[in-house]
C-alpha positions, 0 to 999 in steps of 0.5 A: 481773389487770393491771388488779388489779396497776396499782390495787393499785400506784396505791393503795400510792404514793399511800395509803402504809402501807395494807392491800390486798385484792386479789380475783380474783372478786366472791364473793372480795371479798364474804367479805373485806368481811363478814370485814374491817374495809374503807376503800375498795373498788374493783370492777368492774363485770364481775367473776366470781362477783358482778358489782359490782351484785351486790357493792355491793347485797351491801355495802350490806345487811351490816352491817361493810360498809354504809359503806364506801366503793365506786368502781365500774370498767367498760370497757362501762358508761355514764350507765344503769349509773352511775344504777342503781349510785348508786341502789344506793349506789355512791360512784363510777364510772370508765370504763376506760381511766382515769388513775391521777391519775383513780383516786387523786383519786376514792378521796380524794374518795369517803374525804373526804381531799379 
């Protein structure tokens, strides 16, 4: 929950005016980009219901979500998580703890901003 509440802030401040979906779960997160017209998703990688694997292969395959943009948090993953997230479409991944600085160039990067 912390860790959804500090991204959510982080996005607001350095993308103002923004619409945020905040999910508690992965199942949660998948209804709302099959639902949603989406800009950027971020996941995690350990996440209840879906893991972010399984969500971002399950973006990729629907239609509404197939381009969007997706940045992928962990606390435990590493090089082996990073190459099979990336093979399955995967923007970005970020090793927590991160910075926010971190957080926000990556979502700029990824939406072409920068």
């Amino acid at each position: 929950e912390a860790i959804r509440v500090m991204i959510t802030r982080a996005i607001s401040a350095a993308f103002p005016g923004v619409e945020i979906v905040a999910c508690a779960d992965g199942s949660a997160a998948l209804r709302a980009a099959e639902s949603q017209a989406l800009t950027l998703a971020i996941v995690d990688l350990q996440m209840p219901g879906l893991t972010g694997l399984e969500l971002t292969m399950a973006m990729r395959a629907h239609e509404k979500s197939r381009d969007v943009p997706i940045i992928v948090c962990t606390a435990v993953g590493g090089a082996a998580d990073w190459r099979v997230l990336s093979a399955v479409g995967a923007d970005a991944f970020l090793v927590k703890p991160f910075a926010i600085k971190a957080l926000v160039a990556t979502a700029k990067r990824v939406l072409g901003l920068e």
